[in-house]
PABA-784263 format. One record per atom (N, C-alpha, C, O): y, z, x negated; residue in one letter. Coordinates in steps of 0.02 Angstrom, whole numbers, padded with zeros to 5 digits, always signed. Layout:
<lumkols>
YZXa
...
</lumkols>
This chain:
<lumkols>
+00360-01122-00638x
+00294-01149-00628x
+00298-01220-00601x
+00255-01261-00617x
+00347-01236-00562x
+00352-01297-00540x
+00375-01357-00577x
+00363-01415-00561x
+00417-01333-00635x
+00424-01367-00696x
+00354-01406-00731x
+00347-01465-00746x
+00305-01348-00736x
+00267-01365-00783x
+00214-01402-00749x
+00185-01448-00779x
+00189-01378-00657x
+00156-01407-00613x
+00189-01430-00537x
+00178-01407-00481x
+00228-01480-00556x
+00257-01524-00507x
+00190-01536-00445x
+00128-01536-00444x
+00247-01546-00396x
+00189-01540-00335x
+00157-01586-00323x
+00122-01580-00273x
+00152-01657-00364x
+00099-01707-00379x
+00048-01715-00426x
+00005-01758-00432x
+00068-01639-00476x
+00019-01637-00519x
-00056-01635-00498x
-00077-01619-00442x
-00097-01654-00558x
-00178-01658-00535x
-00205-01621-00581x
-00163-01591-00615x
-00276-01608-00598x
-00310-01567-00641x
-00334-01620-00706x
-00321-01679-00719x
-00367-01581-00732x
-00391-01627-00791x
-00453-01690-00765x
-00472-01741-00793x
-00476-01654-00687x
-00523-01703-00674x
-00506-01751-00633x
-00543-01791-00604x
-00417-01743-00631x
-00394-01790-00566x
-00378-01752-00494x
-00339-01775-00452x
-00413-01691-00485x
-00396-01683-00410x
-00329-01659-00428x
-00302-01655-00483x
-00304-01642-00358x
-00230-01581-00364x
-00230-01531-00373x
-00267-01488-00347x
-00164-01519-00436x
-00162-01465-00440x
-00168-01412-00375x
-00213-01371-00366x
-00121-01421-00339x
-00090-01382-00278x
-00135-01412-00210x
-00116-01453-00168x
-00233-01358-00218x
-00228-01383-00175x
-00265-01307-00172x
-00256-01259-00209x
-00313-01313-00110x
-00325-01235-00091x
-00356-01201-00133x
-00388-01237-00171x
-00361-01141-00145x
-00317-01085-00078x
-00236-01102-00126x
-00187-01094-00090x
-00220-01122-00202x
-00133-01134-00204x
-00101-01160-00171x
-00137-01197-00136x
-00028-01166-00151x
+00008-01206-00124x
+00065-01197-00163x
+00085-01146-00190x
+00088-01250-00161x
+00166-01259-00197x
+00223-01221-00135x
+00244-01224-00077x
+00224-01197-00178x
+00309-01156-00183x
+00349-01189-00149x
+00353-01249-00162x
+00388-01164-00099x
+00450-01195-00048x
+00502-01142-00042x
+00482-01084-00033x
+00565-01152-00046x
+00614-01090-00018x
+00599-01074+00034x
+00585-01116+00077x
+00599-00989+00050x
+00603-00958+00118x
+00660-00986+00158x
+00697-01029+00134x
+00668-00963+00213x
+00727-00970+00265x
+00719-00926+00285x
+00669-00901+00311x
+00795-00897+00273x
+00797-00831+00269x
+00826-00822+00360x
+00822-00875+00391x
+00843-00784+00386x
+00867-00764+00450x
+00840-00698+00477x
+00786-00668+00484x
+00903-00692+00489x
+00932-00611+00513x
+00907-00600+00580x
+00927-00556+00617x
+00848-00656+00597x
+00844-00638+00674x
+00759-00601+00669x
+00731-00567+00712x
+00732-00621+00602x
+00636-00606+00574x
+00660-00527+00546x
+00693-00510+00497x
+00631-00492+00597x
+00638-00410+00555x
+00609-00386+00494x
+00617-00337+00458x
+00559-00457+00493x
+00531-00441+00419x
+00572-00460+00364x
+00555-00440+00308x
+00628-00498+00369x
+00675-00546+00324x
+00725-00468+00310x
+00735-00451+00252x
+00744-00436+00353x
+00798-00390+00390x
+00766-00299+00333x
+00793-00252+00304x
+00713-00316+00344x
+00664-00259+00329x
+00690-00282+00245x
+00739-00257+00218x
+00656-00321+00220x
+00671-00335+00135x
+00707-00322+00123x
+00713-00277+00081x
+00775-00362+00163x
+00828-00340+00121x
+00854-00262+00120x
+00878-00233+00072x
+00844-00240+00181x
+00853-00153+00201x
+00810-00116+00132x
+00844-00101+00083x
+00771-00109+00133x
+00724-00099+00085x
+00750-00096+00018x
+00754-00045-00015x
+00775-00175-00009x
+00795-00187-00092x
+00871-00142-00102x
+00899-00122-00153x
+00886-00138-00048x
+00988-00111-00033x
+00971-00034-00069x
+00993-00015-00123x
+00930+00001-00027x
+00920+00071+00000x
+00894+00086-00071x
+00926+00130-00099x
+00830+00049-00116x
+00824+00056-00157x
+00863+00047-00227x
+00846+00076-00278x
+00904+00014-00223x
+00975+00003-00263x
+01014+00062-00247x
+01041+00088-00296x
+01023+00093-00186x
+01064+00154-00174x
+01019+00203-00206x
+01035+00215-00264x
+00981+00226-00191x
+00952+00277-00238x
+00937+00262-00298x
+00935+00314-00331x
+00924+00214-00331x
+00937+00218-00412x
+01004+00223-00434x
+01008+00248-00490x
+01059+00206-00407x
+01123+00217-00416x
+01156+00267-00408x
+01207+00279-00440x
+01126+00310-00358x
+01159+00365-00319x
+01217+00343-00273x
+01265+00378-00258x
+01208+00291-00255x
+01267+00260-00208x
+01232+00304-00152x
+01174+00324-00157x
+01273+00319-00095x
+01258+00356-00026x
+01245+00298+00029x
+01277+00246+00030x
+01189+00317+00077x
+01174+00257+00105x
+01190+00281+00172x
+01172+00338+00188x
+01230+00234+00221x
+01273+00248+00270x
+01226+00274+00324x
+01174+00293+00297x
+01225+00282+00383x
+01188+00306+00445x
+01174+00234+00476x
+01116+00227+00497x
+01220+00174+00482x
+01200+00130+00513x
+01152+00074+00468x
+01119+00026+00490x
+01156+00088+00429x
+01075+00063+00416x
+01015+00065+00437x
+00966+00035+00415x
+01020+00110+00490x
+00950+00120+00527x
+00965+00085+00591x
+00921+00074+00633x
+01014+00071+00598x
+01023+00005+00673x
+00987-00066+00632x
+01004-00075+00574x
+00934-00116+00667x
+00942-00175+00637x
+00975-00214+00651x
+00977-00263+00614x
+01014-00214+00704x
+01061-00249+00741x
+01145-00240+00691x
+01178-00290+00679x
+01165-00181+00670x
+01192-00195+00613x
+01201-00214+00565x
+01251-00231+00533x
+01113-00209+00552x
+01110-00265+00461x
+01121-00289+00472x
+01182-00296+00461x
+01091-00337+00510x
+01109-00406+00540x
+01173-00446+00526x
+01178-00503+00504x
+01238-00389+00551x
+01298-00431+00558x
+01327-00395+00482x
+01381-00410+00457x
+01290-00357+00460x
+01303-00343+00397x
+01280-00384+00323x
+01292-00379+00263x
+01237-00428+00369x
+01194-00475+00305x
+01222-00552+00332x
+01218-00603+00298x
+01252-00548+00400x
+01279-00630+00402x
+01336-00624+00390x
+01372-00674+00387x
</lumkols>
């Protein structure tokens, strides 16, 4: 999307594209210290383990393990 609407783009009448309620797109920053960052990735793993049938360990329920398991 940012290809096609660069974050200086405007509309056909001139205003900006990217203006409210859109906003242009920025990379997250990710860190192991936001339980919500910690939570996703727990989440996408666990769900990869059960479509796989991979077995999902016990310390996955520490977040203090993901943690040093995701840095």
């Amino acid at each position: 999307m940012t290809f096609t609407f660069p974050e200086d783009a405007a509309t056909s009448t001139g205003a900006p594209f990217w203006s409210a309620p859109k906003r242009f797109p920025r990379p997250l920053q990710f860190s192991t210290s936001d339980l919500g960052h910690l939570n996703f990735v727990l989440s996408a793993a666990i769900l990869r383990s059960e479509t796989f049938g991979i077995p999902i360990p016990d310390w996955v329920k520490n977040p203090r393990k993901v943690a040093d398991a995701v840095d």
